[in-house]
C-alpha positions in Angstrom: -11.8 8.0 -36.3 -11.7 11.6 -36.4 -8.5 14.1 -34.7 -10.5 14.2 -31.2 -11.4 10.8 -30.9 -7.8 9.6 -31.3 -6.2 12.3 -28.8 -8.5 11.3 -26.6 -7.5 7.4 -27.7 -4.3 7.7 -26.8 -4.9 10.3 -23.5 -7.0 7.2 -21.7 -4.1 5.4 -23.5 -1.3 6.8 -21.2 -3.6 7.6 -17.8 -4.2 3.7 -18.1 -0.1 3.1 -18.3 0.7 5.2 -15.7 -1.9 3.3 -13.7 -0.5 0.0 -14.3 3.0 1.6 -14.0 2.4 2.9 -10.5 0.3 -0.4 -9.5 3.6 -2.2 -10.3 5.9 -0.2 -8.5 3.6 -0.2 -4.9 3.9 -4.1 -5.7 7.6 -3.8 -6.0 7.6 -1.3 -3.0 6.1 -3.7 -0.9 8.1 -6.9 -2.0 11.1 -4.6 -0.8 9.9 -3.0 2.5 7.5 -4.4 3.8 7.5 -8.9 2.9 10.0 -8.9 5.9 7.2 -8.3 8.6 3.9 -8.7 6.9 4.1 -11.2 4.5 4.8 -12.7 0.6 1.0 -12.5 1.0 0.4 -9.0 3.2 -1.2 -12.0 5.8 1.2 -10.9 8.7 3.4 -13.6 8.8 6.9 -12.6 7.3 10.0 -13.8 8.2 10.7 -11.6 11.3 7.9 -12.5 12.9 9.1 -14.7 15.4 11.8 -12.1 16.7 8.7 -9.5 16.6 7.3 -8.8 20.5 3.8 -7.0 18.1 2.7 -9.1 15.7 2.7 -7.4 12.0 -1.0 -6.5 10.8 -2.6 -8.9 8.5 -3.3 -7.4 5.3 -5.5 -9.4 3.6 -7.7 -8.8 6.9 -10.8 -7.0 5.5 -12.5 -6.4 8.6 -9.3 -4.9 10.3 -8.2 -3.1 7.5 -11.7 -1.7 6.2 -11.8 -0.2 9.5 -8.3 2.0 8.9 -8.8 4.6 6.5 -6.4 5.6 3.8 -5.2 8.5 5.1 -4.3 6.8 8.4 -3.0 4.0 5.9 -1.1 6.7 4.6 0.0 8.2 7.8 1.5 5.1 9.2 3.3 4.5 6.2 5.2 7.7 6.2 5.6 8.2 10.1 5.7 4.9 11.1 3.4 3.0 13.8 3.9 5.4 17.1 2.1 8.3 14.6 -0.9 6.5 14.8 -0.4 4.6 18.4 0.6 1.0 17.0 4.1 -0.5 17.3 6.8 1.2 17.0 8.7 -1.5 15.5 7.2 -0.2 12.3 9.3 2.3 10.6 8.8 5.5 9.2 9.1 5.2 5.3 9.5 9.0 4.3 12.3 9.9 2.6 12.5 6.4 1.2 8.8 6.4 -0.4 7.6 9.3 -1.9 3.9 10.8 -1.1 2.5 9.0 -4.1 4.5 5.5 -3.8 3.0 5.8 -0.4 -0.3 6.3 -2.1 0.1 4.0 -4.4 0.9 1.6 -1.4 -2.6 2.5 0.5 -4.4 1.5 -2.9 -2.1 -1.5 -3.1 -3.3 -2.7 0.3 -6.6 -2.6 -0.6 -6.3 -4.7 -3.2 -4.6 -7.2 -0.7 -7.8 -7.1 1.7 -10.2 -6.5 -0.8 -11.8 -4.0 1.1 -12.4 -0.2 1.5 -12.6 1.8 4.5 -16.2 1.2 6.1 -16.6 -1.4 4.2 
């Protein structure tokens, strides 16, 4: 294996790790802030949902959540439900989750409905 092809070895190498680094840490992320309300599973039904007057969205909804796109997946993350017009019992996560955790998270959610936007 010549000089280029191992640079380039170990540059898809590291992108991959970071990948799976980040992938982990929006799991983590949402084992921490977000299990409460939507889930274990992201299927909306966490432990607070009994004391909750809006019921926390199912994740693992494709049809709902293929019809959000990730930037308003994104938006509601960071600003909370009233920034898109949904509850406002969900909070605002800036300044706890940086813009990449939180984009991390979108992509993390998508995994959980197995879905894309438009999907």
């Amino acid at each position: 294996m010549g000089k280029n092809n191992r640079w380039v070895g170990w540059v898809i190498l590291a992108a991959m790790t970071n990948l799976v680094q980040a992938r982990e840490l929006a799991v983590n992320n949402y084992k921490t802030y977000c299990i409460q309300c939507h889930g274990s599973q992201g299927n909306g039904q966490g432990i607070n949902v009994r004391d909750m007057s809006v019921q926390p969205r199912d994740h693992t909804d494709a049809k709902a959540m293929s019809a959000r796109s990730d930037d308003a997946l994104f938006k509601v993350i960071k600003e909370g439900g009233a920034s898109i017009d949904k509850s406002v019992l969900m909070p605002p996560w800036d300044g706890v989750l940086s813009d990449d955790e939180i984009r991390d998270m979108v992509q993390h959610l998508r995994t959980l409905c197995r879905c894309k936007y438009g999907t």
